[in-house]
VEXDO-810080 format. One line per 3 residues: number of its first residue (from 1); for each residue x negated, y, z negated of C-alpha. Coordinates in steps of 0.02 Angstrom, whole numbers, plus 50000, padded with zeros to 5 digits. Example, Ala and Ser with C-alpha at 12.3 -4.5 7.8 and 13.67 -1.06 7.14 Angstrom:
BEGIN
1) 49385 49775 49610 | 49316 49947 49643
***
This chain:
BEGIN
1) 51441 51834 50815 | 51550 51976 50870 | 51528 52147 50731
4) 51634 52282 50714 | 51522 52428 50700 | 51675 52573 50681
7) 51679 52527 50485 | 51471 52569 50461 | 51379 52723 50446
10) 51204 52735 50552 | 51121 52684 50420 | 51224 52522 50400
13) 51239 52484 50579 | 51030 52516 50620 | 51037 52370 50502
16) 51161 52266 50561 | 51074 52291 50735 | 50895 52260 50682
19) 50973 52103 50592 | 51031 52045 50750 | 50900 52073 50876
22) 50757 51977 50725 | 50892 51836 50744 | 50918 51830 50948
25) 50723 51834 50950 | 50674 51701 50802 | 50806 51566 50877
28) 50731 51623 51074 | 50535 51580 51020 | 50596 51447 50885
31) 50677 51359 51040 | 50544 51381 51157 | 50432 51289 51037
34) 50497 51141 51135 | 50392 51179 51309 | 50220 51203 51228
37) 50119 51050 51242 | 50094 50916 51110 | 49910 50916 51131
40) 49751 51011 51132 | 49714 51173 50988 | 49722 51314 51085
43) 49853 51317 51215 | 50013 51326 51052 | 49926 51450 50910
46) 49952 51615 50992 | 50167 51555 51014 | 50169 51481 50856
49) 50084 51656 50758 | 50220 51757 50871 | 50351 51624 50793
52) 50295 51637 50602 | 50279 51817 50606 | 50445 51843 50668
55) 50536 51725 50549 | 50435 51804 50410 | 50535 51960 50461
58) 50691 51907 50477 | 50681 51810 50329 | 50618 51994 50230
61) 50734 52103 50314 | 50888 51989 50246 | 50844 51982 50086
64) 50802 52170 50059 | 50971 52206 50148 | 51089 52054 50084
67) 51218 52184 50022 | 51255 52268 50189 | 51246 52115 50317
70) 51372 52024 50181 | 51483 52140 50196 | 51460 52217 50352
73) 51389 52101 50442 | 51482 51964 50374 | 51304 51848 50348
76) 51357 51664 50290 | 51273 51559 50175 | 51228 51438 50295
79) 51163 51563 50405 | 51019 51587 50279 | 51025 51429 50237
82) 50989 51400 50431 | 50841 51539 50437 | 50768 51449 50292
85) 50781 51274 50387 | 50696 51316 50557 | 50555 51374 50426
88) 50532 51224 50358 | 50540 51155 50538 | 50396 51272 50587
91) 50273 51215 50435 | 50326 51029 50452 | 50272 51055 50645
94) 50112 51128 50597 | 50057 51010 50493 | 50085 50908 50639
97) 49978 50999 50744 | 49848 50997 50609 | 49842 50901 50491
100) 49836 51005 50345 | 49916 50931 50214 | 49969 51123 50153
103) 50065 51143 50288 | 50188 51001 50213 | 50215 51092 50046
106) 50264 51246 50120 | 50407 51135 50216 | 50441 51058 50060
109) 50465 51238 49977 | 50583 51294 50103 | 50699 51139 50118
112) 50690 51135 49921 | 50783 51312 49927 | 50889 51266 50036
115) 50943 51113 49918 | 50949 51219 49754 | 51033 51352 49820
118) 51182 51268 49924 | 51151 51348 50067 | 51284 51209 50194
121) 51387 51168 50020 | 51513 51249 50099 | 51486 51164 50283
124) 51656 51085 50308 | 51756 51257 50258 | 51626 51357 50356
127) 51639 51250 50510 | 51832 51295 50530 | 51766 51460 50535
130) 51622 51485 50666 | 51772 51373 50766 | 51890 51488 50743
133) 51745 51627 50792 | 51740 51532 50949 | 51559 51473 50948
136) 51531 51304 50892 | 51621 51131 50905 | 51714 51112 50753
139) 51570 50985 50670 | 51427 51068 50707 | 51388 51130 50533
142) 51394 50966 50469 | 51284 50899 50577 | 51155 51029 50556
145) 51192 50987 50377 | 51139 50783 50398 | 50995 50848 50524
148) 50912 50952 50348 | 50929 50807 50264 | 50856 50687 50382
151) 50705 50818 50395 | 50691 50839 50190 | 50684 50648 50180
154) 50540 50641 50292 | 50444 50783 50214 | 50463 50719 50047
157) 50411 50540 50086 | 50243 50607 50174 | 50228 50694 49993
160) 50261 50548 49899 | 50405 50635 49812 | 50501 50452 49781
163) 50621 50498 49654 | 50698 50652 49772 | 50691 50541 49915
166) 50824 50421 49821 | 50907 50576 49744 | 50915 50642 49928
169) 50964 50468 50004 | 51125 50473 49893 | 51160 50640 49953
172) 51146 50604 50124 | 51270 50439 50099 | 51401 50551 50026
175) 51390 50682 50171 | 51399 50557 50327 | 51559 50464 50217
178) 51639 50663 50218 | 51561 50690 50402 | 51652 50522 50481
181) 51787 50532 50379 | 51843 50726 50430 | 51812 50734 50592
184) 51782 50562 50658 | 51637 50597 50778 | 51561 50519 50924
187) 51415 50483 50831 | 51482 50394 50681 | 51363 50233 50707
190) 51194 50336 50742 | 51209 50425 50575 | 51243 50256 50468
193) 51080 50179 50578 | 51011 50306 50520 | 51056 50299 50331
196) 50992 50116 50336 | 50823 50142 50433 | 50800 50262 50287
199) 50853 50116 50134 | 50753 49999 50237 | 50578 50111 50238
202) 50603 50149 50054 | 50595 49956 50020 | 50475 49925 50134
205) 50368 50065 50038 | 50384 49988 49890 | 50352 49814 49930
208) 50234 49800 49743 | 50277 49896 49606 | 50172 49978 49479
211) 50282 50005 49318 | 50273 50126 49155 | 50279 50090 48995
214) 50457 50127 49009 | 50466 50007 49165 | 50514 50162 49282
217) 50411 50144 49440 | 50263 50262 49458 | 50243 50301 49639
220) 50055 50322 49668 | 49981 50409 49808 | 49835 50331 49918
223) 49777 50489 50024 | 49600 50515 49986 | 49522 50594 49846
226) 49364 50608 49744 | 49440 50448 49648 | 49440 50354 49827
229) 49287 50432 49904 | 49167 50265 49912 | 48998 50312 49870
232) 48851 50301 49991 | 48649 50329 49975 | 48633 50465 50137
235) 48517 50433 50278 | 48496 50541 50437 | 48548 50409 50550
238) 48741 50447 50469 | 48761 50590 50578 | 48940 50565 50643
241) 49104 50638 50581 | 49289 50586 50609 | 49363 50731 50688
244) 49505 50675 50819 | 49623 50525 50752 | 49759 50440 50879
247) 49885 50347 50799 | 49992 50222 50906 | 50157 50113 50819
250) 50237 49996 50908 | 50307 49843 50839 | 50490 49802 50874
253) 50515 49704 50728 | 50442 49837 50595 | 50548 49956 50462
256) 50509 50130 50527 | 50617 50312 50505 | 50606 50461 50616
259) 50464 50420 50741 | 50356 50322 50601 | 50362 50131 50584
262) 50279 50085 50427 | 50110 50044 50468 | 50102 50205 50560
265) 50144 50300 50406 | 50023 50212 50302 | 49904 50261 50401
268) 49914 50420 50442 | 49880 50449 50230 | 49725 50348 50237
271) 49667 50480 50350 | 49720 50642 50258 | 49643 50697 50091
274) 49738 50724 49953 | 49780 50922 49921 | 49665 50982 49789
277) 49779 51045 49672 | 49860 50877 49679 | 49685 50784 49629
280) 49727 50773 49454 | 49918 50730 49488 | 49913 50570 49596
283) 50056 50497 49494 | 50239 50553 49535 | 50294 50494 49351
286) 50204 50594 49236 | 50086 50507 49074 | 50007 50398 49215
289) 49830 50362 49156 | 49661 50466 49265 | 49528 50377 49336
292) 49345 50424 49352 | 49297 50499 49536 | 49144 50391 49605
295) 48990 50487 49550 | 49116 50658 49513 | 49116 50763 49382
298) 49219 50910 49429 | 49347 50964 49567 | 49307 51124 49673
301) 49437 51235 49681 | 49552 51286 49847 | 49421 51397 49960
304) 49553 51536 49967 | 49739 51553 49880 | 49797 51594 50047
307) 49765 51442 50137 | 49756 51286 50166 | 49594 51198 50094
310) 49436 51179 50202 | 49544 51260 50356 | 49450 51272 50502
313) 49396 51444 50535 | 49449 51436 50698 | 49624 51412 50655
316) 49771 51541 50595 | 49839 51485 50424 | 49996 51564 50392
319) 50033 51553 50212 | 50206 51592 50137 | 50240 51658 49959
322) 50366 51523 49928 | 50554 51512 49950 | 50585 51523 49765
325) 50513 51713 49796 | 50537 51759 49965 | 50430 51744 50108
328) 50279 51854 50097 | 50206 51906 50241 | 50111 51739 50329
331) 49912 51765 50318 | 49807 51772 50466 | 49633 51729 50483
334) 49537 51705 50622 | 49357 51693 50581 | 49292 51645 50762
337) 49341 51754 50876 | 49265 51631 51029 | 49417 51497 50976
340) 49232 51364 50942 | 49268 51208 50830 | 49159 51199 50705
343) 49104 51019 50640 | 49194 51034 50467 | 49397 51014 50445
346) 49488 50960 50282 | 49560 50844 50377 | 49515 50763 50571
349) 49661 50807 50700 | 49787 50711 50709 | 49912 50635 50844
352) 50081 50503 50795 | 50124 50407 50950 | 50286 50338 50942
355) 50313 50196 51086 | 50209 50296 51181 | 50208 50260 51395
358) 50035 50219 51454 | 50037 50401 51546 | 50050 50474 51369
361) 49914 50359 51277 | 49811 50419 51426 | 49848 50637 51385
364) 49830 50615 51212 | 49671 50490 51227 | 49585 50634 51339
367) 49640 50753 51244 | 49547 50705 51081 | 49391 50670 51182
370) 49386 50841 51251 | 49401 50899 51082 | 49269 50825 50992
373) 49148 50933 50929 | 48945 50885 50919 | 48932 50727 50823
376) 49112 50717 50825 | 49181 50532 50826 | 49352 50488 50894
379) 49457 50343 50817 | 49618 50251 50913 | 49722 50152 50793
382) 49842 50037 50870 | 49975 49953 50786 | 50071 49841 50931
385) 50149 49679 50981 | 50034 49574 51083 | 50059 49587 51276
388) 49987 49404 51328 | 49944 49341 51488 | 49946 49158 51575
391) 49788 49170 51676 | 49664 49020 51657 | 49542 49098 51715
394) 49495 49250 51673 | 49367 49345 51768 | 49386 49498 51697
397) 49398 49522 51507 | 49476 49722 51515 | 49618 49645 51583
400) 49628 49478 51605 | 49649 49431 51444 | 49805 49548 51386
403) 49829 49693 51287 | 49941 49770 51175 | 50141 49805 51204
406) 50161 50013 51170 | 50328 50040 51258 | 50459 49916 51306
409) 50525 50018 51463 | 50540 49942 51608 | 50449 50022 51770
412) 50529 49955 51949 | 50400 49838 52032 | 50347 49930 52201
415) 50234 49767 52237 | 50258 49711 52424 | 50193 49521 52383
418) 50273 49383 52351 | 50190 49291 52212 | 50077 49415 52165
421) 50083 49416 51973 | 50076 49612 51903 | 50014 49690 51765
424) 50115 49775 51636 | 50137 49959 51657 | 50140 49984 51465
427) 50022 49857 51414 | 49868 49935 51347 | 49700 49814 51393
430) 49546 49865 51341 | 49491 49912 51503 | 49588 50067 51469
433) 49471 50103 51336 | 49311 50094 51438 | 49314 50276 51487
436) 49317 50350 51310 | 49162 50240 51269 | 49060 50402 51332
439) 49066 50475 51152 | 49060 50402 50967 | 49236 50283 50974
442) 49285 50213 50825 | 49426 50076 50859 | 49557 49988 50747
445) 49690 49855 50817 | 49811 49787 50689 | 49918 49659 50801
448) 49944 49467 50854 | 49831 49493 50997 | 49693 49612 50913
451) 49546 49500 50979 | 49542 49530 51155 | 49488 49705 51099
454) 49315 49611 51019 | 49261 49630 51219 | 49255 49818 51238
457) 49057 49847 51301 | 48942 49997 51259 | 48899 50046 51453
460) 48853 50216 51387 | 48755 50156 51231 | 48857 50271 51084
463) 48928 50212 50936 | 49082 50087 50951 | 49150 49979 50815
466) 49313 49893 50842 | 49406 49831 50669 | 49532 49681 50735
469) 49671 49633 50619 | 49703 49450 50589 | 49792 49382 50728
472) 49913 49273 50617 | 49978 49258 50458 | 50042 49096 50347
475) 50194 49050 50361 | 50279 49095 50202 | 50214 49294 50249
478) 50317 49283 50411 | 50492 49339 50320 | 50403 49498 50243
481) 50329 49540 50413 | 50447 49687 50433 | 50380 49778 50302
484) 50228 49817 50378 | 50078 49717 50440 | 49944 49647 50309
487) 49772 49721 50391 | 49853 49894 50364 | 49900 49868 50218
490) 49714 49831 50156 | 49654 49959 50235 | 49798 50068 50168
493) 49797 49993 49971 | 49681 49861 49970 | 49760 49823 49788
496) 49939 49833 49845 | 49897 49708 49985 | 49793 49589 49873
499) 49958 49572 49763 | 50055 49541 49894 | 49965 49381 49977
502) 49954 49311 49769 | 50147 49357 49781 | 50143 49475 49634
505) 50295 49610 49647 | 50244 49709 49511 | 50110 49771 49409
508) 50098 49887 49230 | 50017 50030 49264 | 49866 50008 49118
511) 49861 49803 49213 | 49834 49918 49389 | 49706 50026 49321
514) 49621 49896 49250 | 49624 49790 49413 | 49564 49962 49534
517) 49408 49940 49438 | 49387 49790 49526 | 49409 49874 49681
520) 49308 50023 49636 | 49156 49918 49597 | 49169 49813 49757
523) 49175 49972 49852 | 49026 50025 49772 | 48935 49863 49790
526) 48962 49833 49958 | 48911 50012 49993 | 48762 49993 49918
529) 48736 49812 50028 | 48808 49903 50198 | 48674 50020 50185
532) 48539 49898 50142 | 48557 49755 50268 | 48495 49707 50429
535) 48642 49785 50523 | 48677 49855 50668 | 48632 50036 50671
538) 48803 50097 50754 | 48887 50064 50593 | 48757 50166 50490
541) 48811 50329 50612 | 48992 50303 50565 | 48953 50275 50372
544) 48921 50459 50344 | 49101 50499 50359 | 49209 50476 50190
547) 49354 50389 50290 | 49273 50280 50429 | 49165 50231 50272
550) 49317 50180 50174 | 49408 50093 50321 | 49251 49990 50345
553) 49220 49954 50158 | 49411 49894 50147 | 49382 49808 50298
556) 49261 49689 50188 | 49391 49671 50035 | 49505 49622 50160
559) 49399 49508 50258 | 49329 49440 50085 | 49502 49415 49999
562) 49564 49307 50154 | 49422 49203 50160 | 49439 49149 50003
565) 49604 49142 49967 | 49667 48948 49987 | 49820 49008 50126
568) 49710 49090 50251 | 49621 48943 50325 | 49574 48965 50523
571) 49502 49080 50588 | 49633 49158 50669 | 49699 49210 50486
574) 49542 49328 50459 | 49497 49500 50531 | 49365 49498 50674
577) 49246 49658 50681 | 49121 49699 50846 | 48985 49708 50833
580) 48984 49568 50677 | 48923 49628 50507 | 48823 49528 50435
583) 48852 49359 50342 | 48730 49326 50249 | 48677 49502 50176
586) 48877 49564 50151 | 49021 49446 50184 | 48959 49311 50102
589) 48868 49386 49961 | 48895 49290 49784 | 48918 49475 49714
592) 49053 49533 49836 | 49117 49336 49818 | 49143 49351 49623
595) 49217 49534 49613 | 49355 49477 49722 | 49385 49318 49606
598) 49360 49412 49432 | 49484 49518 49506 | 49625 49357 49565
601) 49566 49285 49377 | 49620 49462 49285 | 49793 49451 49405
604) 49804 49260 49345 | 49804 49218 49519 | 49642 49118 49520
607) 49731 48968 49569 | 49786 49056 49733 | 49553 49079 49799
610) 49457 48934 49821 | 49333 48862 49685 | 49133 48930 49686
613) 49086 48741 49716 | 49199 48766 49882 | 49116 48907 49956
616) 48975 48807 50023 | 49085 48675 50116
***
């Protein structure tokens, strides 16, 4: 933007001029946040500190001099409004990077402000404008405008904030019917494929119901918490702890938004705990009922005001005030000067691979193995289309047998032989995996060819389990398939997905509560069996760790529910696990059997599970 500087006294224009030069440098490191890479924890933090601290200027010096670059400057409301966006950009990307749920409110704050304060209300006039400045296609406001709202959307559905999502939905609906309709863009169809990927997630999200007393859905959240932490009698042999999580969605079929599909995003809140302050608030609708944390009878407090919860020390956790009161400075701390991981994080490291190439799989894969700390476990969950093969015989079961589909591009064959059948590029086979067997793997494959994974052998001698979904469902599931797959969904909600094979859409919220207990006391029974069978000792190292023990205790409810359920006959229809837990001692114990029917009789599903006098046959 071109100022006239004649009509300002020093004063004004030193302002005017700092103004500027905070702006030409926050959009210059803001855009070079593009070239660092996606991976590792040390090669991005000193670029991203340079990046906060600067915004946190800019964003300081404009409101303590609003008067003067108004009307000297000539600042815009969507100018702020834009300042205030590539904030929220910057904590929504470091959550990213960490994990740390935190990270997400302070997006949330930003983009909120943004919202409440109108920032782009005036986009359309405004656009005319910065065209007539000579800087900007004529729609470019607007489209910054549907860009904020795509980005609120996301952050609020990682929050769980339902009720703004539709609020925000609407919004969006009305501005890309203004946006088409004004200016008749190039891009008309992307932005309505976008508007129903969004519709089509929300659904998806919601495929049971749990209703108030006013029959108003309560949205309910299913991070973890002490009210999901499974309870476990400690040994020494549990010695492992989740710390580096890859997270791969790929199937063509599935509802997703952004770069999520919906078994991705189900996921990825299994394996983040729930923010402390939020432990007492895990209902969006307010009045829903508490429940009793397993063996809990108080919540600790955040470790500092300033920061995320449980941060690693090693990390810088830049904390803003809140947009409702300005940005305060962010807060630093660095409490290792060497850069060293220690073996404690809120949450383990996360990284969301969209469709990702085989090259990529292979970065990110490597990556999180060079990570891992001491006693640090790695897991890989997959969620894929089968990639099958014709071979008869198989002499090699890493890659004879298939894989899993992760990207659908096409790479030129550069084979010289006629006849010669190739490989896919971007199949994934579980010969892949072999090298990251070195250290503590923990493996999960939710797709129609899971079981080839069962294969994967300990040539080192650590810890590997491999959870296999089901590779089929019945029939009359096939049609809700979209939605997201059923094995995530257990390990997700096993409640959710226990309704949804009985066919129940919704549930009252005292009925739900009443039917977790179930859940709660088959978690705590099969705990207490885990720990006390004859089992193989590579799943006692994992059981230490609050989420691998969950995913593995769901893992039973799931495998449990299916075998007895009357629709899931074969075996294909039930999850596989490697090495096997036991039969005797755990999947078939009467206990285990019973909670899961006490629990179909209090749905009045019991018709839906097989009688006792059947479970012999």
């Amino acid at each position: 933007m071109v100022v006239k500087m004649a009509a300002m006294d020093d004063h004004e224009r030193k302002i005017v001029v700092e103004f500027c030069h905070l702006l030409d440098k926050s959009k210059n490191l803001f855009n070079g946040l593009r070239d660092l890479p996606q991976y590792g924890h040390k090669q991005w933090q000193t670029y991203f500190g340079r990046t906060f601290d600067v915004y946190t200027k800019l964003w300081k010096f404009q409101q303590q001099h609003r008067q003067i670059l108004d009307t000297k400057y000539g600042l815009k409301r969507w100018q702020i409004g834009e300042i205030a966006s590539k904030i929220g950009q910057l904590y929504y990307h470091y959550y990213l990077r960490t994990s740390e749920t935190n990270y997400l409110n302070e997006a949330f704050s930003f983009y909120s402000a943004i919202r409440g304060r109108a920032y782009y209300s005036r986009a359309a006039k405004e656009d005319r404008y910065v065209r007539d400045m000579g800087h900007h296609n004529e729609s470019d406001l607007m489209v910054k405008k549907l860009r904020y709202y795509a980005r609120f959307i996301v952050v609020c559905l990682l929050l769980k904030k339902m009720k703004l999502v539709r609020d925000l939905v609407m919004e969006l609906d009305k501005q890309i019917v203004d946006y088409t309709s004004t200016y008749e863009p190039d891009d008309q169809l992307e932005w309505s494929l976008v508007l129903e990927e969004i519709k089509s997630f929300i659904k998806a999200d919601g495929i049971v119901s749990v209703l108030h007393a006013d029959s108003n859905t309560i949205v309910l959240s299913h991070r973890l918490s002490p009210l999901t932490t499974p309870p476990v009698e400690k040994s020494t042999y549990m010695n492992l702890s989740l710390q580096e999580i890859v997270i791969i969605g790929n199937c063509n079929d599935q509802v997703k938004f952004s770069e999520l599909t919906m078994d991705m995003f189900r996921m990825l809140q299994t394996l983040e705990r729930e923010p402390q302050e939020d432990y007492n608030h895990l209902y969006e609708s307010p009045g829903g009922p508490g429940r009793v944390p397993f063996g809990q009878k108080s919540i600790k407090g955040y470790e500092s005001p300033g920061g995320p919860p449980g941060r690693m020390p090693s990390e810088k956790s830049y904390s803003v005030s809140s947009a409702k009161g300005g940005v305060g400075y962010p807060s630093m701390v660095m409490c290792q000067e060497n850069g060293d991981r220690p073996a404690k994080r809120e949450n383990p490291h996360k990284y969301l691979l969209y469709k990702p190439t085989f090259s990529q799989i292979m970065v990110f894969l490597a990556s999180g193995f060079k990570e891992l700390p001491a006693n640090g476990a790695l897991l890989l969950y997959i969620s894929a289309d089968g990639c099958f093969t014709s071979s008869k015989h198989p002499e090699d079961v890493g890659y004879d047998l298939g894989g899993v589909i992760t990207n659908s591009k096409r790479e030129p064959d550069h084979s010289n032989k006629k006849g010669v059948h190739s490989k896919d590029m971007h199949c994934l086979y579980p010969g892949d995996l072999y090298p990251f067997t070195r250290k503590p793997f923990f493996v999960i494959v939710d797709s129609d060819n899971s079981f080839v994974f069962q294969h994967l052998p300990r040539y080192f001698g650590m810890p590997l389990v491999i959870l296999m979904s089901p590779q089929d469902i019945p029939p009359n599931f096939h049609e809700q398939q979209h939605n997201g797959n059923l094995f995530t969904m257990f390990l997700h909600s096993p409640l959710t997905a226990f309704c949804y094979i009985c066919n129940i859409n919704s549930v009252p919220i005292h009925h739900w509560e009443r039917c977790q207990s179930f859940i709660d006391r088959f978690v705590t029974e099969a705990s207490r069996l885990l720990t006390r069978s004859r089992i193989d000792p590579v799943y006692v190292s994992f059981f230490g760790d609050d989420f691998l023990r969950l995913l593995l205790l769901r893992y039973v409810f799931c495998d449990i529910s299916l075998h007895l359920h009357r629709a899931f006959k074969g075996r294909q229809l039930r999850p596989r696990c490697q090495p096997p837990l036991p039969e005797a001692d755990l999947l078939d114990h009467p206990a285990l059997h019973h909670l899961v029917l006490d629990l179909a009789a209090h749905l009045e599903v019991r018709s839906h599970f097989i009688e006792t006098n059947e479970m012999a046959e």
